[in-house]
C-alpha positions in Angstrom: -10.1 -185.3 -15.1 -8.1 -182.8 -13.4 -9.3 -181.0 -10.2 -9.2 -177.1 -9.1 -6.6 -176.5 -6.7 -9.4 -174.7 -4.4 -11.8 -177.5 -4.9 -14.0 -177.7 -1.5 -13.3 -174.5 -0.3 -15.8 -172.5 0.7 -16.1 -168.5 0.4 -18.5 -165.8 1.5 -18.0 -162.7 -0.7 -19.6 -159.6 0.9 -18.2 -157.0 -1.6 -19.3 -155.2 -4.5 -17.1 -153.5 -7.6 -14.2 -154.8 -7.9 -11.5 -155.2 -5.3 -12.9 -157.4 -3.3 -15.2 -159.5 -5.9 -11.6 -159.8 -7.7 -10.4 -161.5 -5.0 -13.9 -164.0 -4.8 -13.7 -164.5 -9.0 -9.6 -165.6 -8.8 -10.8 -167.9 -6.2 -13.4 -169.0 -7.8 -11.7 -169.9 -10.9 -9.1 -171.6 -8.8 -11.6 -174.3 -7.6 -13.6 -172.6 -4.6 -17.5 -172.1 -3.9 -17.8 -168.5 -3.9 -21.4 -167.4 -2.1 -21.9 -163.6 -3.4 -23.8 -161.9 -1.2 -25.7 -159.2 -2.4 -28.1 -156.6 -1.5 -32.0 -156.7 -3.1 -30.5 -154.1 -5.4 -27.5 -156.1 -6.3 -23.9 -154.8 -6.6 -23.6 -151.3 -8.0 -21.5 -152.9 -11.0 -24.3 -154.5 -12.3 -25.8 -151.2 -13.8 -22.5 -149.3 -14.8 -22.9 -150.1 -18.5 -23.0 -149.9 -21.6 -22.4 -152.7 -22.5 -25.2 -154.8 -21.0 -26.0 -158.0 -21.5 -29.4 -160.0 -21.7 -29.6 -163.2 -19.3 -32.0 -165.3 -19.1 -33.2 -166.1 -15.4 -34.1 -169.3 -13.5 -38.0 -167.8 -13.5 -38.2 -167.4 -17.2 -37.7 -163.6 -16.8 -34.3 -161.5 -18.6 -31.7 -159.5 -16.4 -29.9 -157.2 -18.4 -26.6 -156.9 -16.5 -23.7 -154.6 -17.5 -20.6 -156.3 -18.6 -18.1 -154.3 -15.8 -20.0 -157.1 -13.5 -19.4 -160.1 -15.9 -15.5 -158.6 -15.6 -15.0 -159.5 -11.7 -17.9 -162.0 -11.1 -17.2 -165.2 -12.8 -18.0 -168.7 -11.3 -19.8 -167.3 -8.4 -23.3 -168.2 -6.7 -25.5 -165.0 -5.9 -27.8 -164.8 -3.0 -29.7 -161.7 -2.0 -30.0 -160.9 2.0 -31.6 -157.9 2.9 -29.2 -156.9 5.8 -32.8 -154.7 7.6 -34.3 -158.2 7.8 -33.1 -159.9 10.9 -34.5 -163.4 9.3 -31.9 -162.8 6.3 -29.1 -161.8 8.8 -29.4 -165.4 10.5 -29.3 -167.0 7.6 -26.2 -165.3 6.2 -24.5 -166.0 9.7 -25.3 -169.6 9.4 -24.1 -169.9 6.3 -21.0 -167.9 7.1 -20.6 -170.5 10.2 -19.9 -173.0 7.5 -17.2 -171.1 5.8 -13.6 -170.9 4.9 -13.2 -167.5 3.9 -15.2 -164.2 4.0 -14.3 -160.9 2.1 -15.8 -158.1 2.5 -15.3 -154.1 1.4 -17.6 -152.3 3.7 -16.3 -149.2 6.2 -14.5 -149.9 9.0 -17.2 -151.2 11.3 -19.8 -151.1 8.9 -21.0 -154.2 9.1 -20.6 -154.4 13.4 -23.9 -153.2 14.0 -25.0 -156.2 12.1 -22.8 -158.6 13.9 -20.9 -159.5 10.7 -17.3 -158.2 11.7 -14.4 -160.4 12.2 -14.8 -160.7 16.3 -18.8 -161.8 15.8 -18.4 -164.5 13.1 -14.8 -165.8 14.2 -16.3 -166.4 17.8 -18.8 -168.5 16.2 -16.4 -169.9 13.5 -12.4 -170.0 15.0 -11.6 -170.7 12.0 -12.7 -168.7 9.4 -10.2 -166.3 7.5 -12.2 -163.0 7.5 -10.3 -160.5 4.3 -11.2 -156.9 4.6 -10.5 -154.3 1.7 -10.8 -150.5 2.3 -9.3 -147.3 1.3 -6.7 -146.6 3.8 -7.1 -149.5 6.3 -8.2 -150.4 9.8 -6.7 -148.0 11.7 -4.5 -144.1 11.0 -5.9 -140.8 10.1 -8.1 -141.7 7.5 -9.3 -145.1 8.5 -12.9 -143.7 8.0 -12.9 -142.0 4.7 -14.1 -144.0 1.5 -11.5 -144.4 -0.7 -11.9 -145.3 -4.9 -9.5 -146.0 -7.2 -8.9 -142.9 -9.7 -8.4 -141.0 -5.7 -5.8 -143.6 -4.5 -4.4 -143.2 -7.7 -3.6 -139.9 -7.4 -2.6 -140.1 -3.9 -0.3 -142.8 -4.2 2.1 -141.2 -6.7 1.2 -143.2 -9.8 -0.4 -140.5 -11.5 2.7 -138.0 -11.4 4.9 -141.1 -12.7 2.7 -141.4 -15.3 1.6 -139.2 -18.6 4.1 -136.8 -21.0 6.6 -134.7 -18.9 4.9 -131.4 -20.2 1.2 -132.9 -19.9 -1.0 -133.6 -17.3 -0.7 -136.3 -14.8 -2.7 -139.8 -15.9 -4.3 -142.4 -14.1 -3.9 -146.3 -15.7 -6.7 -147.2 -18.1 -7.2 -149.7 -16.0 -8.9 -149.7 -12.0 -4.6 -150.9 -11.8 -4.9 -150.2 -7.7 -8.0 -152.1 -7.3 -7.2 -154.9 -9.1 -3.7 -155.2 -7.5 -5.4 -155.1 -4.0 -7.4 -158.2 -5.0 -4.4 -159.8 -6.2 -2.9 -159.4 -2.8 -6.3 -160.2 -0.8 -5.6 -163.6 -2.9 -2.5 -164.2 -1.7 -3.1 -163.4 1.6 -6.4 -165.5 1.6 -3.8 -168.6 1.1 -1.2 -167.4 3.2 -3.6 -167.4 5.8 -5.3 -170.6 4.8 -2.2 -172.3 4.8 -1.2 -171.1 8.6 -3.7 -172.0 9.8 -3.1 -175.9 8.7 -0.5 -175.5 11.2 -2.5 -173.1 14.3 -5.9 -174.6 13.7 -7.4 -171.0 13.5 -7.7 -168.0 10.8 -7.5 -164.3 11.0 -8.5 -160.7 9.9 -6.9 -160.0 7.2 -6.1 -155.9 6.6 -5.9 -154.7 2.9 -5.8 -151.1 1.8 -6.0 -149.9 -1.3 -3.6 -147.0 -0.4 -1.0 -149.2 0.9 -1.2 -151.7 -2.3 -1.3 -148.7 -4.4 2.3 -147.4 -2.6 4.1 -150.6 -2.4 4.0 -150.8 -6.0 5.8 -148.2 -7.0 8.7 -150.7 -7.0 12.0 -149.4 -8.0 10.3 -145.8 -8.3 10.1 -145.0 -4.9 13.6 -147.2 -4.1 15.3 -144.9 -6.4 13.8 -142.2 -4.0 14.7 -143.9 -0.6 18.1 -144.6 -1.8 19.1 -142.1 -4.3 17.1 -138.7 -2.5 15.4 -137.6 -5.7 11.9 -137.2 -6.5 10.9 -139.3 -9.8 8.6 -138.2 -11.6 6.8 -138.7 -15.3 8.9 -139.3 -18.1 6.3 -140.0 -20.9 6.9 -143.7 -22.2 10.7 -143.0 -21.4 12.2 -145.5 -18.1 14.3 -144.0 -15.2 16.5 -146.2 -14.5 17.2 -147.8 -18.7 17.9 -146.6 -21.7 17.2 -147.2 -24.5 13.6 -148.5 -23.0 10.6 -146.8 -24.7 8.6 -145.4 -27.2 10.0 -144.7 -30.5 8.9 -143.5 -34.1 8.6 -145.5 -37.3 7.5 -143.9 -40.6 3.6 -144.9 -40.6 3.4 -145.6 -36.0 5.0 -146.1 -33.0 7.2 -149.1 -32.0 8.4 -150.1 -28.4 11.8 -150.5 -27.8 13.6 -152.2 -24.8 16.7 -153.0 -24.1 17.9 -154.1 -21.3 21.4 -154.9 -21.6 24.6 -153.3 -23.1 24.2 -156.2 -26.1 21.0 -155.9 -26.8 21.9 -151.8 -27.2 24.8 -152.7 -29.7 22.2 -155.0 -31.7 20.1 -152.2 -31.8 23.3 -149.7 -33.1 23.9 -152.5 -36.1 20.0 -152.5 -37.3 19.6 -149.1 -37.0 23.2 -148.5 -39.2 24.7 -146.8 -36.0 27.9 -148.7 -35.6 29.8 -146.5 -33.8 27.9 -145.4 -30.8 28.4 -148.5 -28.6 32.0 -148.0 -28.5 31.7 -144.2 -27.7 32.1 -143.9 -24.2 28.9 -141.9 -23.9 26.2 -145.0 -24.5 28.8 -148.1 -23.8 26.9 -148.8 -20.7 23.7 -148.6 -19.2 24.7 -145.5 -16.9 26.0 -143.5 -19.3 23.1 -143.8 -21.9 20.8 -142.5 -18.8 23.3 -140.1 -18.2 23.5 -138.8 -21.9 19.8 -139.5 -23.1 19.0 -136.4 -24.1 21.5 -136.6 -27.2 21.2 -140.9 -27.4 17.5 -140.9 -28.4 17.3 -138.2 -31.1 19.8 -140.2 -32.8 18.0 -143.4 -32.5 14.7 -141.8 -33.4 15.4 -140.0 -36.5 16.9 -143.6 -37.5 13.7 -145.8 -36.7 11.8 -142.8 -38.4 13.2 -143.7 -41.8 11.7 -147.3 -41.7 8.1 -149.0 -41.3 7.3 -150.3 -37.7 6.7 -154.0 -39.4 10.2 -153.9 -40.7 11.7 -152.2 -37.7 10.6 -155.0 -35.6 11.3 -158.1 -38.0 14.7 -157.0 -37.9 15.2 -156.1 -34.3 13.6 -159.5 -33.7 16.4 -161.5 -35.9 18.9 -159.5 -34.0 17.6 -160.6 -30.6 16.3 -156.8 -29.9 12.8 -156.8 -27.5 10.7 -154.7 -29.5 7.2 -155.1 -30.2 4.0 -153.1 -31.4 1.4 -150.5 -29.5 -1.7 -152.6 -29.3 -5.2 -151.2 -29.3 -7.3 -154.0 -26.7 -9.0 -155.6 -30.0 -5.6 -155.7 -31.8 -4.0 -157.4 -28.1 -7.0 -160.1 -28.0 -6.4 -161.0 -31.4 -2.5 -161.4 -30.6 -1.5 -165.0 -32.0 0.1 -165.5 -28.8 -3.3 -164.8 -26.6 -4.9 -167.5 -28.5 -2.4 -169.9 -28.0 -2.2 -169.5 -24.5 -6.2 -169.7 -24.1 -6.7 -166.5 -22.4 -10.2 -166.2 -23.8 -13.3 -168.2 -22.7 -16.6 -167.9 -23.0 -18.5 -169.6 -19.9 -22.1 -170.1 -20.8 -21.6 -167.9 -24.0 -20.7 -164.7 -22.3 -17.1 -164.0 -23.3 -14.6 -163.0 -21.1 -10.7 -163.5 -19.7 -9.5 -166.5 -17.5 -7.2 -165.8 -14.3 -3.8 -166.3 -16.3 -2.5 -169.1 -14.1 -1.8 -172.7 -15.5 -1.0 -175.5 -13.9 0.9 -178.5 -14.3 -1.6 -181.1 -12.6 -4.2 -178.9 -11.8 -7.2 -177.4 -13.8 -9.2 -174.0 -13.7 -12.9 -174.2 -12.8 -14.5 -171.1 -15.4 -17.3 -173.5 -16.9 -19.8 -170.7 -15.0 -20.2 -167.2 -15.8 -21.2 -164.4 -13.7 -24.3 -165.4 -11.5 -27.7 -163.4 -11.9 -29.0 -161.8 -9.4 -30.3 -164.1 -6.6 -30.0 -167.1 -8.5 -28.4 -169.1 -5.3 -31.3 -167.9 -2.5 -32.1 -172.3 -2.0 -28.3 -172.0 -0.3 -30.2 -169.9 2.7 -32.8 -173.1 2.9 -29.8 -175.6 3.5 
């Protein structure tokens, strides 16, 4: 049988909600032993339900655990270290000496005072790759101030880019900058991991929430650098493509998106508009951007006049990207969701594998989130 890439690796996650336990639960499902450490109270996200969940215990006794923690914690190992117990502390170090990887969310120097920052645990272990997640980052003005998602939303432009132009600004339904930080603290992780094949040794790895949230912004804040103007929301229109958005059938809402002067004139022959890809105001890309504002009534009061299922058979045939607004039940029951295996249900508690496949290798998500303290023999070893 196949083997997870990760298989042997060995991680020490000292984190709680969701950046940085994202990062532990990817690994995890790629293969590695992920050690959560947590404290006698357990990680916050345990207790932000509903939903909870009843789990039995290794000591006969039920934890009802909220399912926000089942979300990020998948596959792990949980041991509880009381970090006022200087017996606890040891062990944690010990075990830590024996590691691959730590990641940890705490404050900037939080966790100094207990000799679990980089410099204390690398001297004892040159190798270990030590991944911290804050706010704003190791070192500038705000290095010190706690940061959370919904804020770094709003301060990283995201929430004016997003939400009707004549409505207030929105944050992602989604914690979208949170789990893009753990996305990169997993890259990085094996970025690191690989140098140090080469140099023998790992490093501190630096990952802000703020800077993940900005770097994002993609081709939003390009067209700023480049072209000088500020963007800003546009409802479910697109800045730089049209048309690319949200349109009106007789009994919904259907998406729309094309991407290419071809796909526009397919659109023009199902919608019986045959002679606005040869006007000179929609032939191209540029000039439909340039002339939205009379393109898309046309178009809409045309997709108005049909159903969305027969809008989108027919813009399908014709080689047109559109597709449906999905409600989260309707998008796990998608036909292509089940064919891909996105669901699974580790130990009976359903949930969503990491959406990687590989051609040789397999995903380890047999195990579902840990109870509380269900690892504490590892501090024996």
């Amino acid at each position: 049988m196949a083997e997870p890439p990760l298989k042997g690796l060995r991680v020490v996650e000292l984190a709680r909600i969701l950046a940085g336990p994202w990062i532990g639960q990817t690994l995890a499902d790629l293969g590695a032993e992920v050690i959560k450490v947590e404290s006698p109270e357990g990680d916050d996200t345990r207790r932000w339900g509903p939903p909870f969940i009843n789990r039995p215990r290794a000591d006969g006794t039920t934890e009802r655990v909220a399912a926000y923690f089942h979300a990020a914690n998948r596959g792990k190992t949980s041991v509880v270290c009381d970090f006022n117990d200087p017996a606890d502390l040891d062990r944690l170090r010990t075990l830590i000496d024996g590691a691959d990887v730590v990641v940890e969310n705490f404050k900037v120097g939080g966790l100094r005072r207990f000799g679990l920052d980089y410099d204390s645990l690398s001297a004892r272990n040159p190798r270990l790759v030590y991944a911290s997640i804050t706010g704003f980052g190791q070192d500038g003005p705000r290095a010190s101030q706690p940061g959370y998602d919904f804020l770094i939303q709003g301060m990283s432009g995201i929430m004016d880019l997003t939400g009707a132009p004549d409505g207030e600004p929105q944050k992602v339904g989604v914690a979208w900058i949170d789990i893009f930080t753990g996305l990169y603290g997993v890259i990085a992780v094996q970025a690191a991991l690989a140098e140090r094949e080469r140099s023998g040794r790992g490093q501190h790895l630096d990952l802000s929430l703020l800077d993940c949230g900005v770097a994002v912004l993609a081709n939003q804040a390009t067209n700023f650098l480049l072209g000088g103007t500020v963007p800003h929301r546009l409802g479910n229109a697109h800045p730089n493509i049209v048309p690319y958005q949200l349109f009106p059938a007789s009994d919904g809402h259907l998406i729309v998106a094309c991407g290419n002067d071809r796909q526009f004139a397919a659109l023009c022959r199902v919608l019986d508009l045959p002679d606005l890809p040869g006007n000179p105001d929609y032939a191209t890309n540029p000039a439909r951007v340039a002339h939205r504002g009379r393109l898309v009534p046309m178009l809409a009061a045309a997709t108005a006049r049909r159903t969305r299922a027969d809008l989108i058979a027919a813009m399908e045939a014709a080689g047109v990207p559109a597709g449906p607004v999905n409600d989260v039940a309707e998008a796990l029951a998608e036909p292509q969701v089940a064919a891909r295996g996105l669901r699974i249900a580790p130990e009976g508690i359903a949930g969503l594998r990491t959406p990687i496949r590989f051609g040789r290798s397999a995903l380890a998500h047999d195990r579902a989130a840990p109870a509380l303290g269900d690892g504490d023999w590892r501090f024996t070893q």
